[in-house]
N, C-alpha and C positions, 0 to 999 in steps of 0.2 A: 504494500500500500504506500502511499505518499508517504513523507516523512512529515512528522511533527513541523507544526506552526512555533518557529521561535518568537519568544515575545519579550524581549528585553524590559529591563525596569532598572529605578533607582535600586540603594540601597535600603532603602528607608521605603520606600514604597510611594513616595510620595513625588508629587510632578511641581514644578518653581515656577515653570514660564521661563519667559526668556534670560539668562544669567548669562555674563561674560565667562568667555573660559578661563581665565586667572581666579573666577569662584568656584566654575564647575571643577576643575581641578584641585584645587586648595579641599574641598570638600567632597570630594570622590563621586559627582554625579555623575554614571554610566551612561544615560543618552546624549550628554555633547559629544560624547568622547566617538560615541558609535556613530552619530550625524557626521561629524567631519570627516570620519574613514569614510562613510557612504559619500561624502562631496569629492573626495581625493582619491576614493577606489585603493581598493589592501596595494593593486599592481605597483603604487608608486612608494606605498608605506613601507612595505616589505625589504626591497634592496636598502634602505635608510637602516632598516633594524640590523642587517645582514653586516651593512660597515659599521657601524657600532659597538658590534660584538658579538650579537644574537647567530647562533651554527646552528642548532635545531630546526628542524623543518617547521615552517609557519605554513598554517590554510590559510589560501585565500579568501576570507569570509569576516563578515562584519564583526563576529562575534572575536577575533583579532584587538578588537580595540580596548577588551578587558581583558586580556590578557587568559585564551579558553585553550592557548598552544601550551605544552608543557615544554619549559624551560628550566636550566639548571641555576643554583647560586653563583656558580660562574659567570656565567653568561650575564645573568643580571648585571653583577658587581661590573664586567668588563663592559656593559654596555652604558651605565649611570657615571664609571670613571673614564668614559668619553666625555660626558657634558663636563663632568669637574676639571678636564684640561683642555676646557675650551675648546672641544670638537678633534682634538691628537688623541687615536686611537692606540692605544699598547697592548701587544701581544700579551696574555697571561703568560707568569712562569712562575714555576715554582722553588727554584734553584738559583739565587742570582749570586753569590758568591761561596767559594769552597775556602776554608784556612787552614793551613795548618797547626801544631801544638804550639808554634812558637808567634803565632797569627800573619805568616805568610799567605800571600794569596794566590793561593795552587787553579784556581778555574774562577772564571769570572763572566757573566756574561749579561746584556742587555737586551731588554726586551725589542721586539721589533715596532719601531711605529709608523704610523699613518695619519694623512689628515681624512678625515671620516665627513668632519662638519664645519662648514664657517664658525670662527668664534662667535660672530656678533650672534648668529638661529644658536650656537651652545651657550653662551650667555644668557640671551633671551629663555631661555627654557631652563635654566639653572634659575634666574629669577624667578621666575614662573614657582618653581620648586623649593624657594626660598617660603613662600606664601606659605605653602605646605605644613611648614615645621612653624610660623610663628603663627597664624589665621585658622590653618583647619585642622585638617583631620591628626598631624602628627604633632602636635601644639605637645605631647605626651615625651616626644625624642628631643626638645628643647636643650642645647648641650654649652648654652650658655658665649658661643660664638657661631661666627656664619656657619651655615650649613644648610642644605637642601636635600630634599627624601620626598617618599614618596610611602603609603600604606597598599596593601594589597590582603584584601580580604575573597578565602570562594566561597557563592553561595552555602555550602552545603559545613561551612566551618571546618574542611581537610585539609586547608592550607592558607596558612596568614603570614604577610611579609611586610617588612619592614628595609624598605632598599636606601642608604642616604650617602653623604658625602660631606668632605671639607676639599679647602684647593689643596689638602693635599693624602687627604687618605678618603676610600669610599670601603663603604661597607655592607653587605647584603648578608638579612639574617630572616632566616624560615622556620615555622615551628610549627609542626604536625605530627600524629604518631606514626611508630614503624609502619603501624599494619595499615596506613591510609583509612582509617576511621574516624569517623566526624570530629571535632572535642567540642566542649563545653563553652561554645557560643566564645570561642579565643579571634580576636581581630585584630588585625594588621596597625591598629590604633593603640593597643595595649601590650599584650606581652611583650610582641618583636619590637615595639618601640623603644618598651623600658629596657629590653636587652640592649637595643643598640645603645641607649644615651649610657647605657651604665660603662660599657665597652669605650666607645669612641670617649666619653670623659678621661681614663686612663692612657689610652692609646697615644692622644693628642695631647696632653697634660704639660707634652716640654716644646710643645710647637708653638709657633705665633700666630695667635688668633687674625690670623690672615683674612680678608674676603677679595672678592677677585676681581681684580681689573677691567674696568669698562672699555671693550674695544673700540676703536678707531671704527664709524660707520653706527655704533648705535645711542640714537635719541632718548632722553626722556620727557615724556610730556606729564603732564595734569591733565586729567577727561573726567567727566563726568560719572558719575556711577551710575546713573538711570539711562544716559543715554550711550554712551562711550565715544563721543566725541568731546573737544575739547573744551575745556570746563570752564565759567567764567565765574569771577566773583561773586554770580549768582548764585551759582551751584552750589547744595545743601552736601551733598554728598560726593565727595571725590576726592581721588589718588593717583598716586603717581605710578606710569606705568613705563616699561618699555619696548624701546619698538626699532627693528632690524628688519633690513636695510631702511633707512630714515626717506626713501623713497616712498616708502610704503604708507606712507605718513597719510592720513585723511586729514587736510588739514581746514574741519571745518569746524566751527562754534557749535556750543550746544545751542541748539532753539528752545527747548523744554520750557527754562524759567525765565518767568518772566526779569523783563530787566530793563536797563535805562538806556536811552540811544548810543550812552557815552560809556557801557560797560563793554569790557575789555579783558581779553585771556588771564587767567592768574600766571604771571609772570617766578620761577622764568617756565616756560609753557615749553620750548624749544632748546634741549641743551646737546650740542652733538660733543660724542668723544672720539 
């Protein structure tokens, strides 16, 4: 017979209306994520996952956008420490230097890299994932310096992820049982997060709370919250976003609120690096 009618949903069950994707992601809503693969078709999503890091075989299919492929901790971790070095993909290794007893360096070796992604699209989408850890869902991995992550919860409670990073370590942690059995309502929000912040706190402990460089090419503006153009003094609601290549730019006023013939962008509205 035919195959089942998929019918995607929130997590929560619940529908928002229209939301900017810097909420819908900040807060794990499942239908932006699945509309923009349906706008962009998996064809073009896929090879992007591929230089990133991702080796497992992906379906072609919407249900791609929540992530319904099985993939390893590897692979995550390699494909999130692509955004953390600005779009330079590194080979995984597990071996990078050999000493001897007296700490001579008998084998040494470097990873292979590549450039996978414009810095300014890995910046952009590291900020994006900054949101993440202070606004939504991983508010829980807060580790008290920059740092961006992402939660990954399956329906069915068999596997909950916690993927995140600094510019200069990333980290991917999975927690479900051996035998692939449901658990006890465990989300990608709670355990894997507290594992990660409790981990990445030690880890990073003697590093400098670094965050990362704003490339050459991308803008920040001020836009409105209700409408996502550019925000004016009016504006009750609005933040600062950004936005790669600065070409991309809509650069038009909010209309929404009302306002004076002599009002005017909230300044600076335009900042390129």
């Amino acid at each position: 017979g035919p195959e089942p009618l998929w019918q995607p949903k929130n997590y929560d069950e619940k529908f928002r209306g229209p939301v900017s994707m810097r909420y819908a992601l900040e807060h794990s809503i499942n239908i932006p994520a699945i509309k923009t693969l349906a706008e962009l078709g998996p064809a073009q999503v896929i090879p992007y996952a591929k230089r990133m890091g991702i080796t497992s075989p992906l379906e072609p299919n919407l249900s791609l956008a929540l992530g319904t492929n099985d993939v390893t901790p590897l692979e995550l971790a390699s494909a999130y420490g692509t955004l953390a070095a600005l779009g330079v993909r590194a080979e995984p290794i597990a071996i990078k230097t050999v000493l001897d007893r007296s700490g001579q360096v008998l084998e040494e070796r470097e990873p292979r890299q590549e450039l996978a992604l414009s810095a300014e699209i890995a910046y952009v989408m590291t900020d994006l994932l900054k949101g993440v850890m202070t606004r939504g869902t991983g508010q829980g991995a807060a580790i008290g310096r920059p740092a961006a992550g992402k939660t990954g919860t399956t329906d069915d409670y068999r596997n909950a992820w916690f993927i995140g990073y600094t510019p200069q370590l990333v980290t991917a942690v999975w927690v479900g049982n051996d035998d692939n059995s449901p658990m006890n309502k465990v989300v990608g929000a709670t355990v894997p997060a507290r594992i990660w912040a409790a981990f990445m706190k030690v880890a990073t402990k003697d590093a400098p709370p670094d965050d990362w460089l704003i490339p050459p090419g991308v803008t920040i503006v001020t836009v409105c919250g209700e409408t996502g153009l550019l925000a004016t003094d009016d504006c009750k609601d609005r933040w600062s976003t950004r936005v790669a290549p600065a070409s991309r730019l809509v650069a038009r006023l909010c209309p929404a609120q009302p306002r004076a013939a002599d009002a005017r962008p909230l300044l600076p509205t335009l900042r390129s690096h």
